[in-house]
Every structure is written in C-alpha cells, then in structure tokens.
C-alpha positions as CSV (number, residue, x, y, z in Angstrom):
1,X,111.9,116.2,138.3
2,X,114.7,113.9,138.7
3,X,112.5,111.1,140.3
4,X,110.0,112.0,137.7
5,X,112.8,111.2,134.8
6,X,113.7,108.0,137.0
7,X,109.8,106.8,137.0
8,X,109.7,106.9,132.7
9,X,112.3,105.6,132.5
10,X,111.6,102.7,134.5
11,X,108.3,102.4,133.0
12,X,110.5,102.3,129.2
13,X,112.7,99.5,130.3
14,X,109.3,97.6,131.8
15,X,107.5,97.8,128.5
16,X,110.3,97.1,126.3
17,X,110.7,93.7,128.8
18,X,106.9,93.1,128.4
19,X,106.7,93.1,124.7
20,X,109.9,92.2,123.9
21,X,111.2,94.8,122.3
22,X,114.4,97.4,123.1
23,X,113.8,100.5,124.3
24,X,114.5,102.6,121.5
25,X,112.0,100.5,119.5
26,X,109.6,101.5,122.0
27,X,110.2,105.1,122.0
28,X,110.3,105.3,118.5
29,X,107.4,102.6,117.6
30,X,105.0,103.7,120.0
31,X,102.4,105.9,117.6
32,X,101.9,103.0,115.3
33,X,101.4,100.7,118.3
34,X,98.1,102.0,118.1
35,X,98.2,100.3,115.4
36,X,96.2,97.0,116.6
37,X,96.0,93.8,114.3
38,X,93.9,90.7,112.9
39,X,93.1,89.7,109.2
40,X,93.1,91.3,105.9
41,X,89.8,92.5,105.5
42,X,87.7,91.2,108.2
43,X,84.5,93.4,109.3
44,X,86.0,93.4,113.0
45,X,88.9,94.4,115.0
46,X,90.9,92.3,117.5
47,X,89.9,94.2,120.2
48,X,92.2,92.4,122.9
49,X,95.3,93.3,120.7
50,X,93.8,97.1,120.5
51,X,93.4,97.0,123.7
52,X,97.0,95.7,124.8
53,X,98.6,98.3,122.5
54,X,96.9,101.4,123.1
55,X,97.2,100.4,127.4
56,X,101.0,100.3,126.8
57,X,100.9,103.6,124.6
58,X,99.0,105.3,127.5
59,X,101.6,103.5,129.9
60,X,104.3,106.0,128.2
61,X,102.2,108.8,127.2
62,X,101.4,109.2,131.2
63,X,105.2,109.1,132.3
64,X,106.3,111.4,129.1
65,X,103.5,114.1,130.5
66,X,105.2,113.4,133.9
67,X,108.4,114.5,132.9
68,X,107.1,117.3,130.5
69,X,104.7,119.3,132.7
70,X,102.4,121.9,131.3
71,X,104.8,123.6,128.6
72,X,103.7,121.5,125.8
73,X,101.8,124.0,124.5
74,X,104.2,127.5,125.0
75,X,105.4,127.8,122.2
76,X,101.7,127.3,119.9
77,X,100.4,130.1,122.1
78,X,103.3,132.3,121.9
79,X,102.4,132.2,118.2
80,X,98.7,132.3,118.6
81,X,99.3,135.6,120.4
82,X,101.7,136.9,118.4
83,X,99.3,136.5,115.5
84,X,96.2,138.2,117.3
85,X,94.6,135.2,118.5
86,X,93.6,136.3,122.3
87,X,94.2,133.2,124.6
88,X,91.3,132.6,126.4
89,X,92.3,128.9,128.7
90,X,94.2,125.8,127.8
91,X,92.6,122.1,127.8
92,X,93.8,118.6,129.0
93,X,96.2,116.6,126.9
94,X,93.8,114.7,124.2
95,X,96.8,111.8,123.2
96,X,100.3,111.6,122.7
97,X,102.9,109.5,121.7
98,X,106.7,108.8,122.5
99,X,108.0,111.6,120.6
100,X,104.9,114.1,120.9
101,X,102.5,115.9,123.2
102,X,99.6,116.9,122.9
103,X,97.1,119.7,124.2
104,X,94.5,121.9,123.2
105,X,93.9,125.8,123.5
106,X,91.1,128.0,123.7
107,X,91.1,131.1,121.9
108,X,88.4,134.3,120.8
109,X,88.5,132.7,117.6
110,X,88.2,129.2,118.9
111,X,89.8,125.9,120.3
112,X,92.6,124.9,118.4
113,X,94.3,121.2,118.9
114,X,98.1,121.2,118.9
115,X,100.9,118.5,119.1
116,X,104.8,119.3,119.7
117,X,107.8,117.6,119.2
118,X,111.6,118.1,120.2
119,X,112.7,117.5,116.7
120,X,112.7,120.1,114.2
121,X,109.4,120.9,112.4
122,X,111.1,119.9,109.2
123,X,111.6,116.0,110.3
124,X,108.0,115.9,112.6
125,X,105.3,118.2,111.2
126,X,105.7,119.1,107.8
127,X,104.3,116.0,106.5
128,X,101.6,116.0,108.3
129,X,100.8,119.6,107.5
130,X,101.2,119.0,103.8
131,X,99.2,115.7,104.0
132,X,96.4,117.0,106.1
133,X,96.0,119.7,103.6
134,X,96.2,117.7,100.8
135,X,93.2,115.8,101.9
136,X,91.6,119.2,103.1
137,X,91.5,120.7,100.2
138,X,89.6,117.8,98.1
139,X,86.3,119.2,100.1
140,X,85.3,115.4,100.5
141,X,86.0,113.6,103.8
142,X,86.1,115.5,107.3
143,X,89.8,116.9,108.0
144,X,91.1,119.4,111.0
145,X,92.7,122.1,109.0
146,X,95.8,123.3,109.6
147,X,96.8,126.6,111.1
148,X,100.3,126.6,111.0
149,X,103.4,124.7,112.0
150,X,106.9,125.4,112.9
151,X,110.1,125.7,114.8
152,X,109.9,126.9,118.2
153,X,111.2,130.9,118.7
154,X,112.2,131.2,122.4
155,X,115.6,129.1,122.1
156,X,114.6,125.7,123.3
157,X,115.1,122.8,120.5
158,X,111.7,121.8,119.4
159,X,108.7,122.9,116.7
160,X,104.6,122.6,117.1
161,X,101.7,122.5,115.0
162,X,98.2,124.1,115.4
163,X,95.4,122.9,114.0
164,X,91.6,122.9,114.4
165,X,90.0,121.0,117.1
166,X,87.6,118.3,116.4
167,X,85.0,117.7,118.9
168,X,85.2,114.0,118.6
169,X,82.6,111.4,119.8
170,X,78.6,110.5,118.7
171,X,77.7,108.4,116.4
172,X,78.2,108.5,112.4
173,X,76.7,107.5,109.6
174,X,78.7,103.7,108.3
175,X,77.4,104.2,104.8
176,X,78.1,108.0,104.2
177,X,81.5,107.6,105.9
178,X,82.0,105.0,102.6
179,X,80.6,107.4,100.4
180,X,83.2,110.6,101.7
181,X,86.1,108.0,101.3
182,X,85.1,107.1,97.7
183,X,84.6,110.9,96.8
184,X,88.2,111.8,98.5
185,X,89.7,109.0,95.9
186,X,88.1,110.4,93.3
187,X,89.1,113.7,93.8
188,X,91.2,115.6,91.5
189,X,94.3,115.3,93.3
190,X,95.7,119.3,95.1
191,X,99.2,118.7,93.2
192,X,100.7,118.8,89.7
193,X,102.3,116.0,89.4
194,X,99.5,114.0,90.4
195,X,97.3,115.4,88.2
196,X,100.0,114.6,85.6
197,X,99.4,110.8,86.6
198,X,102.4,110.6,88.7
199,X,102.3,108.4,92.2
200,X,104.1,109.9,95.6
201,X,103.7,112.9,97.1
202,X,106.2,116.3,97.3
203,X,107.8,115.9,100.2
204,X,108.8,112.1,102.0
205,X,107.2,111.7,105.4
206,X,106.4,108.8,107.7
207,X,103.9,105.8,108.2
208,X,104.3,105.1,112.3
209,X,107.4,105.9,112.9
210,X,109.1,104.5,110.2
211,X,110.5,106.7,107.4
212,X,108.3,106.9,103.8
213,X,110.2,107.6,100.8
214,X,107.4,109.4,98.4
215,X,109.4,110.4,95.3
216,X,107.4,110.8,92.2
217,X,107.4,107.5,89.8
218,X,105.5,107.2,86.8
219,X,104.2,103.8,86.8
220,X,102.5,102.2,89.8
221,X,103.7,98.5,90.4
222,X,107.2,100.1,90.2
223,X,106.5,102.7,93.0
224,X,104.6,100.5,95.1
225,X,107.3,97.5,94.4
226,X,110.4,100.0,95.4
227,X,109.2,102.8,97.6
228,X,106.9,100.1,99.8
229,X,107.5,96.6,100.0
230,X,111.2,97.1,99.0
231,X,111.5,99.6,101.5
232,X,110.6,97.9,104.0
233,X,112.0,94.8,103.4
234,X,115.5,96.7,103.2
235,X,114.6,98.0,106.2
236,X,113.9,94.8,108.0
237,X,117.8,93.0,107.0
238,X,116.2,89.8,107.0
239,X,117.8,87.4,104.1
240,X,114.7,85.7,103.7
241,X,112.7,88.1,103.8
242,X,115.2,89.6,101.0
243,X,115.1,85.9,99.5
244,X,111.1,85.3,99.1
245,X,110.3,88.6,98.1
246,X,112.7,88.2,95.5
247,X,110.8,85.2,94.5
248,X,107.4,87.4,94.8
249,X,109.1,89.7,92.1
250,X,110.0,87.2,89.5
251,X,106.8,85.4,90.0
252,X,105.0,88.9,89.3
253,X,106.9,90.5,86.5
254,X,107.9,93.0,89.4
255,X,104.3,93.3,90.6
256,X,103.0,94.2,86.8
257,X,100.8,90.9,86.8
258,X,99.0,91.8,89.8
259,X,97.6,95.2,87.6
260,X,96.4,93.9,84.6
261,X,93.6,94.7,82.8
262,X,92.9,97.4,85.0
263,X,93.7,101.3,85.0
264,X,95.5,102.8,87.8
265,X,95.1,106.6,88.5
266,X,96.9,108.4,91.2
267,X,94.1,109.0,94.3
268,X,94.8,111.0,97.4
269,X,95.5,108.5,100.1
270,X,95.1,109.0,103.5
271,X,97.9,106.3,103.9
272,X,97.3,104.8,107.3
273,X,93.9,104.3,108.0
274,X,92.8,102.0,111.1
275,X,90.3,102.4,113.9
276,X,93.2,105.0,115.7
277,X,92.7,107.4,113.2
278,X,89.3,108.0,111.9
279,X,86.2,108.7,114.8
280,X,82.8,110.6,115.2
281,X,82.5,114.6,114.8
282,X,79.2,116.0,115.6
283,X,77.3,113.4,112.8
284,X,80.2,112.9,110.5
285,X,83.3,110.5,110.3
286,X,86.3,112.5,110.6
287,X,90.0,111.1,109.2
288,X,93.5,112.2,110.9
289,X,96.9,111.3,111.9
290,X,97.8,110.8,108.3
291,X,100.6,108.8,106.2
292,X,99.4,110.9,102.8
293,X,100.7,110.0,99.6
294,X,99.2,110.1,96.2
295,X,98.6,106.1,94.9
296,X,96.4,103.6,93.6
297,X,92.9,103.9,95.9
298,X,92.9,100.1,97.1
299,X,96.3,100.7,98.6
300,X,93.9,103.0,101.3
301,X,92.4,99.4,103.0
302,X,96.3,98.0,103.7
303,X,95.1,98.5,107.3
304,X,91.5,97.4,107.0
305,X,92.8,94.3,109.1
306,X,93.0,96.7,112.2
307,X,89.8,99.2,111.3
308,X,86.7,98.2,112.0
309,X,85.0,98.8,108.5
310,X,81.5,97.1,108.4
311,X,79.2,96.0,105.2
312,X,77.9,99.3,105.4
313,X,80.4,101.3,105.1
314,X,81.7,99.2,102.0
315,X,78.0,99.4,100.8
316,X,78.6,103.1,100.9
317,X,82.2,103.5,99.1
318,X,81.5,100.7,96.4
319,X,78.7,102.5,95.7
320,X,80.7,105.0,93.6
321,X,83.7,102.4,93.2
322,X,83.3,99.2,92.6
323,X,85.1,96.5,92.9
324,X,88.3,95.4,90.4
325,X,88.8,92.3,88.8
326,X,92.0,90.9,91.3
327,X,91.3,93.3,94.1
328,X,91.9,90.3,96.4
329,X,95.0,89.6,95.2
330,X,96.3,93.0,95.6
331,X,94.6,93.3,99.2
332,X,97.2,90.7,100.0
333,X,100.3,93.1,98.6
334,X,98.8,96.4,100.3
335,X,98.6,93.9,103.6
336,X,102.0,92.9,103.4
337,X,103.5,96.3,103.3
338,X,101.8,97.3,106.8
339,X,102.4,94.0,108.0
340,X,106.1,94.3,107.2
341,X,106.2,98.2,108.9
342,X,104.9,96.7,112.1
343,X,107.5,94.1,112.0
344,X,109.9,97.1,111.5
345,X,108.5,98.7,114.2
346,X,107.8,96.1,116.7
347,X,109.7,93.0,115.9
348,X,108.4,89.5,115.7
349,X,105.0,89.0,116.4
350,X,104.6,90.3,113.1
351,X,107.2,88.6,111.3
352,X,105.2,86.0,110.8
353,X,102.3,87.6,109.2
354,X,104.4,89.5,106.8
355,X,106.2,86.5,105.7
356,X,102.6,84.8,105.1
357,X,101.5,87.4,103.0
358,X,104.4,87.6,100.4
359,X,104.2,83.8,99.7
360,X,100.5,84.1,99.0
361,X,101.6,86.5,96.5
362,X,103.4,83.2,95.1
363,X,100.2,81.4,94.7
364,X,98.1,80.9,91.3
C-alpha cells in the first residue's frame, strides 16, 4: 500500500511538471481536463488536445485505482442490499477522476453504474442527482436515472451515487440527437421557479471542478453577467482580466445589448456539453456528467469548441429552433465563460483564449 501511495504520488508531481500546473490544480482540475479545446463553433474537435488530456486523466485515474482497491463500490451495494436489490457480480471501473471512482454492479433487477467520493454527498453528488433528474424528467434527451445518492453508513468519510447503467457505444443518429436537444430546451422546465421565468437552478453545484453559483435571478444578462463571467473572472485574480471585462460591461449596458430584440426564456441546460459527456446507447445519443442549471438555450453550445457537433446535428436542432438575430455574438460570451473556467482550472494555456474572447465582445 505504502509503495502504492508512493507511485500516485509520483505520477501527481510528474503531471503537474508536464503541464505546468501545481499539484492541487491537478487533483482538483482533472474531470474538466477532459475537457479538450479548439474554436468556437467549429464542426470538429482537436483531437490531439483530446487526446493529451484524456491520456493524463487516465495517467491519475490508474494510480488513484491503485491506491483505492476494489472498495469503491461497498458502500452502493451495502445499500443495494439493504434495499432488496440481490447483488449478483460487480464490473470493471468505466472512468474516474481525481476526486471519484467509478464501478458498476450487477443486480436481479439490473446493472446499475455508480461513482464515489470522500467528500460528503452534500458537496459531490447532490448536484448531479438534482441535475440529472432535472433533465430526466423533461422525457426528451436520453439520461441514466438516478437511484439514489448519499453518505456512506459503515463509519468511513465518504458518500456514493447509483444510477442506471448505460450501455454505451454504436452508432447514433446526428440529426435526431439535434432534434432530442431542441425538445429538452423546449421543455417545460421540472421546477417552479423556472416555470415562473426565473434563471438558476435550486441548489449551486459545479462546472469541472470549479464551484457554480446558481441562485435564482430574474433577468438573464444580469445572471449570466454575475453568476458566470463575473464569477469566474473573480475567481481568476487577474487585474486585467478584472480591467477588460470591465470594459466589456460598459461597452454592453452590462450585457443587455447583446439580448435585444430577442426573448429569453429559462430552458433546462445540460451546462457542460463536449464530446466527454454525450456518446451512443443502443441507437440513441445519450447526455451525462452534467453542470445543470436553468438558462438561456444558446448558453448549452459554450463548449461546442470541444464537441464534435456536425451539420447534421445542427440540421436536426434548428429544425425546431432556429437561429436568433446576434446568436454569433453571444456564442462569443457563452465561449468566454468556459474558456475562462479552464483557465481557472488549468492555468495559462487558456488565458489566452479567454482574454481573446472578451475583447471581441468590444468589437462593433
């Protein structure tokens, strides 16, 4: 155990040197790292970046496992049997991150995928839970549904979450993919406030592993203007960051220029959708790993940069939303706030890119 502890570590302080980041940024960043990057909008991902991301995830993914060892799934099945599921055989890890693990676990009543944490259920799962079943219960776009999630029971600091087991892989359809994503934005969203025209969502939760404040606002360009780019640029303590977005909200009336002549309804947002998190299941395109919140529906294609959507699938989706007057323009802001969480996460290789996309925003 102790050499096994000695190995991750090791293998931390060798990534962090490699992409120039700390160690604790590593740790902590390492889900969104799947998070691989190119240009707003483009039909195509940059498949070396994927590629040099997702190897490093697995890098400490393979040396967490080493140091965790089969329990990663005790405490899920302690509850599946306590809750008359009979526990028929385990399966191999599907993914992971740096603060998860992953496994899956075959009951009578089916194979069930489940991730845990160390941290309390509270902080890792519940928004996930909430957001998975918010976008479960529109009836539109394939979702696993949610069993349950919670604190561990047997004394040991940690909490789990069960949920149905996609079988992932095959081939989907592009265009009907587009289609389920423009029915899940018009959806009538699962909660009252949203339904009241309100943006956020009822409980805060994360995008990566950066924290995402999701109180309820009343007018969009506010929300989006304090709750996203602000955040993030708060987060970031860069003073010219702090000084050109300043600049970006003067020029914009505090982002109320970008929205005019167009009507903004709340939508249920998946929140982080890239190549990572949406795949095949048997015919159908299936979403997961969620940042849910309840916004304006472009906001949903701030990662398109990263996932992969052809002319088909945009054939698909605007064929029950078409495009806005300015939808360009606001591309660039929706962007800028995943550009600047990556930055947040990852450092400067995408400083860069975030400070690009805020003075665009300064452009006629």
């Amino acid at each position: 155990a102790a050499r096994a502890l000695v190995t991750f570590v090791t293998a931390l302080l060798v990534l962090a040197i490699y992409m120039n980041q700390t160690p604790k940024k590593i740790a902590s960043g390492i889900k969104a790292a799947r998070t691989a990057k190119g240009r707003a909008f483009s039909s195509t991902v940059d498949s070396k970046h994927v590629r040099k991301l997702q190897n490093s995830e697995k890098k400490i993914r393979l040396g967490s496992r080493s140091c965790r060892g089969g329990a990663t799934s005790d405490p899920a099945m302690l509850w599946l049997k306590d809750n008359g599921f009979e526990v028929t055989g385990t399966g191999g890890a599907a993914s992971g991150s740096g603060w998860s693990s992953t496994g899956k676990i075959k009951t009578s009543k089916g194979e069930f995928f489940v991730k845990t944490a160390r941290q309390p259920a509270e902080i890792m799962f519940r928004g996930e839970a909430l957001g998975l079943r918010a976008l479960y219960d529109t009836g539109t776009v394939r979702v696993p549904n949610v069993l349950h999630y919670g604190d561990r029971k047997d004394g040991v600091d940690g909490s789990f979450i069960i949920m149905e087991s996609l079988k992932m892989g095959g081939r989907y359809d592009s265009y009907e993919f587009g289609v389920d994503m423009a029915k899940l934005h018009l959806a009538k969203p699962s909660t009252k406030e949203a339904q009241e025209g309100k943006f956020g969502f009822p409980i805060d939760n994360t995008i990566g592993a950066t924290p995402q404040p999701n109180g309820w606002m009343d007018d969009w360009p506010e929300f989006f203007r304090i709750r996203r780019i602000g955040h993030q640029v708060k987060l970031a303590r860069d003073s010219n960051l702090q000084k050109l977005w300043d600049r970006v909200q003067q020029k914009t009336d505090n982002l109320k220029t970008l929205f005019e002549d167009i009507e903004v309804v709340p939508s249920t947002l998946h929140g982080d959708l890239w190549s990572g998190n949406y795949g095949g299941v048997e015919g159908r395109a299936a979403i997961f790993d969620p940042a849910v919140y309840y916004g304006h529906h472009e906001a949903e294609w701030g990662m398109s940069w990263c996932a992969g959507f052809g002319s088909k699938f945009w054939e698909g989706y605007r064929s029950l939303i078409p495009e806005d007057p300015g939808f360009r323009k606001r591309a660039i802001l929706y962007e800028a706030y995943h550009k600047l969480n990556h930055y947040n996460l990852f450092g400067g290789m995408y400083y860069s890119d975030a400070y690009g996309l805020l003075e665009a925003l300064l452009r006629d």
